[in-house]
C-alpha positions as CSV (number, residue, x, y, z in Angstrom):
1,X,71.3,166.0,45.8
2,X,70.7,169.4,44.9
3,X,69.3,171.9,48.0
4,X,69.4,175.0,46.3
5,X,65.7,175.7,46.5
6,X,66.0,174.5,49.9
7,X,68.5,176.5,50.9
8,X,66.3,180.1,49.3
9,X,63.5,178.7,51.4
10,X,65.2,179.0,54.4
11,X,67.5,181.9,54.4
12,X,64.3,183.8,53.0
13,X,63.8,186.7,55.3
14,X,61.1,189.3,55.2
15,X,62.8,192.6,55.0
16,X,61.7,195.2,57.5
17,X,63.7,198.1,56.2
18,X,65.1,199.2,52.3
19,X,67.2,201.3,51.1
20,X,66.3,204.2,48.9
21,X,68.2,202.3,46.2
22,X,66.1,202.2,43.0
23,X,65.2,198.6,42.0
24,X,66.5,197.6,38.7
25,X,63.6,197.2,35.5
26,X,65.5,193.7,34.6
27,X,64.9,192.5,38.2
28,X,61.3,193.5,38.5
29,X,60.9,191.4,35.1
30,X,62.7,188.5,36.7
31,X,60.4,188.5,39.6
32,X,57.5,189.1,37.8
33,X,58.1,186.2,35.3
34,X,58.4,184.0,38.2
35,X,54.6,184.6,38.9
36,X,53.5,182.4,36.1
37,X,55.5,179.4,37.1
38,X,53.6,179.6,40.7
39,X,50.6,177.3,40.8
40,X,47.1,178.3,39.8
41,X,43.7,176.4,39.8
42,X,43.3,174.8,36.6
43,X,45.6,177.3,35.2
44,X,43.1,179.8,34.5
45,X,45.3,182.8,35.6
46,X,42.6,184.8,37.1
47,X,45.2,187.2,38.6
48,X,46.3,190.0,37.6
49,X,49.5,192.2,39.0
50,X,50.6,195.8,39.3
51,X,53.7,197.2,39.3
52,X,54.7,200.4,41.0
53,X,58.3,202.4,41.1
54,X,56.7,205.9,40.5
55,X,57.7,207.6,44.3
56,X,55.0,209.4,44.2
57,X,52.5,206.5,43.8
58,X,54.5,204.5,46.2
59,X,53.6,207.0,49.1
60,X,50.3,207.2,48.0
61,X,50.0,203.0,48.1
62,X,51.5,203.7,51.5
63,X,49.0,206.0,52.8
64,X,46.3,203.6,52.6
65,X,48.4,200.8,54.4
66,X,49.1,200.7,57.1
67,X,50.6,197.3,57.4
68,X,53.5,198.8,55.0
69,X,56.0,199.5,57.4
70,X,59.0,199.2,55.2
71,X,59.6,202.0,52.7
72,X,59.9,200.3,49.4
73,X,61.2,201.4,46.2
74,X,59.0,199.0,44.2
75,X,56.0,197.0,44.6
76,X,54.2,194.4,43.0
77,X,50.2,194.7,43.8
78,X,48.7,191.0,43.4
79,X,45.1,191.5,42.3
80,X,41.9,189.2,41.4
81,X,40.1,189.6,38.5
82,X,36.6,188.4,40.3
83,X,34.7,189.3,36.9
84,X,37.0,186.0,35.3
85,X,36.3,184.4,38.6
86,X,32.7,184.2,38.0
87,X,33.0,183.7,34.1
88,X,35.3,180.4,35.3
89,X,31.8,179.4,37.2
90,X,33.7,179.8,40.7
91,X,30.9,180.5,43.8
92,X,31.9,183.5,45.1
93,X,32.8,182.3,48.5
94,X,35.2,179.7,46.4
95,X,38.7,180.0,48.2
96,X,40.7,179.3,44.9
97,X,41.8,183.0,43.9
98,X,42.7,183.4,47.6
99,X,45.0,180.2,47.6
100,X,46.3,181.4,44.1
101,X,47.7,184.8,45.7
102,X,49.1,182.5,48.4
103,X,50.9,180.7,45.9
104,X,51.6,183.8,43.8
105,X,53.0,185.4,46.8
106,X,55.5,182.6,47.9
107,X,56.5,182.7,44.4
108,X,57.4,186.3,44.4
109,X,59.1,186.5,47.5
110,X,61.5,183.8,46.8
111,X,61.9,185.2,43.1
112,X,63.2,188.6,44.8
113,X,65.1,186.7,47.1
114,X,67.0,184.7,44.4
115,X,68.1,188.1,42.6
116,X,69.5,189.7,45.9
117,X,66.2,192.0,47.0
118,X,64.8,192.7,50.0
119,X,60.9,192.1,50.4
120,X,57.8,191.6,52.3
121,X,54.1,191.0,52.3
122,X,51.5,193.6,53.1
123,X,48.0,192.7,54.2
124,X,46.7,195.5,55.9
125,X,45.5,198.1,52.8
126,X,42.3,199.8,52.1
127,X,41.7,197.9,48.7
128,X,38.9,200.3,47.9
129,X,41.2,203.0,47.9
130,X,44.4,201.5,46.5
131,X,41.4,200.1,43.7
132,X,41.3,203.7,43.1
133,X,44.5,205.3,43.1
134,X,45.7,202.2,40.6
135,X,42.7,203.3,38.4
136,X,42.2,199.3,38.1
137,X,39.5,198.3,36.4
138,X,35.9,197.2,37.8
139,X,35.8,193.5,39.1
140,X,39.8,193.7,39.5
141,X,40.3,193.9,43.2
142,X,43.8,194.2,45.0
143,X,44.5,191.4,47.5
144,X,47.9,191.5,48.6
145,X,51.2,193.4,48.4
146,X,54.7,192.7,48.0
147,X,56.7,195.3,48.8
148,X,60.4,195.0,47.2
149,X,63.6,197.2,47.5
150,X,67.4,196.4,48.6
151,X,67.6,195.3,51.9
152,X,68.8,197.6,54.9
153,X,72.1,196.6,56.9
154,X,70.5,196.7,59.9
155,X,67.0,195.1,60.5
156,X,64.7,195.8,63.0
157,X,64.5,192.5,65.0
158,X,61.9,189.7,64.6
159,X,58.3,190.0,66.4
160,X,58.8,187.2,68.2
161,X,55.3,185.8,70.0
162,X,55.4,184.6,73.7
163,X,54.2,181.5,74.3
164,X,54.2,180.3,71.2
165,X,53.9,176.4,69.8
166,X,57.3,174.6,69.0
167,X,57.1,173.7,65.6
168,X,57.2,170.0,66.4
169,X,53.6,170.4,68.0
170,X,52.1,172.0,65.1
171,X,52.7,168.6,63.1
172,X,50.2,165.6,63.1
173,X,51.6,162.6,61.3
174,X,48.5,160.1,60.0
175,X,47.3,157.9,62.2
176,X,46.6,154.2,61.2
């Protein structure tokens, strides 16, 4: 048996810190290719996804988040295009496109993990202002960013939570 994508799924890491090392145009591709392999509602591929190297724009996207700690030389902005959402017929409190950048997301991580970069989620943005300083379009709304770059040597260490659940007791198995 084969455990190769077991073995990317667990030695996965979110990087913390990056080095100022450019990230490569071919590896950017890779990763971004990987994106439509991830699963999507009814394959309707109501996302759409930004790339940014520029420096410049990079500490702009960095001003209006705060939950970018790491200093990324690339990152892939994972957007929804709500005007296709509601054209599909989806209520707008459908969780669907939410579940799709979840998908999207785990897709991309592991995609820059398989060609040697560092990278991490981000969360905590203004996405009325990084709306604006991506000049995206009206009805395309930024939901989540993946921050990508070559990982540091040294990492800052985990948060680790006191107190927390042991994995076994997060698990219910059915009951007959």
């Amino acid at each position: 048996m084969n455990h190769a994508v077991l073995d990317a799924i667990r030695s996965r890491r979110v990087a913390r810190a990056l080095t100022d090392e450019p990230v490569e145009h071919d590896q950017l591709r890779t990763i971004l290719d990987s994106a439509r392999y991830a699963p999507h509602a009814g394959n309707r591929r109501l996302h759409r996804y930004v790339v940014v190297t520029r420096p410049s724009l990079l500490r702009a996207v960095r001003m209006v988040s705060p939950g970018m700690l790491q200093r990324p030389t690339a990152a892939i902005v994972v957007c929804v295009d709500w005007a296709q959402v509601h054209n599909y017929g989806f209520p707008p409190a459908s969780p669907g496109p939410y579940i799709d950048v979840g998908t999207a997301a785990a897709t991309l991580l592991l995609a820059a993990h398989s060609v040697g970069l560092g990278a991490g989620p981000v969360t905590s943005f203004s996405r009325t202002a990084l709306a604006t300083i991506l000049k995206l379009p009206a009805g395309v709304r930024p939901e989540l960013i993946i921050s990508l770059g070559h990982a540091a040597n040294e990492q800052p260490p985990a948060m680790r939570r006191q107190g927390r659940p042991r994995w076994e007791a997060l698990i219910q198995w059915e009951r007959g």
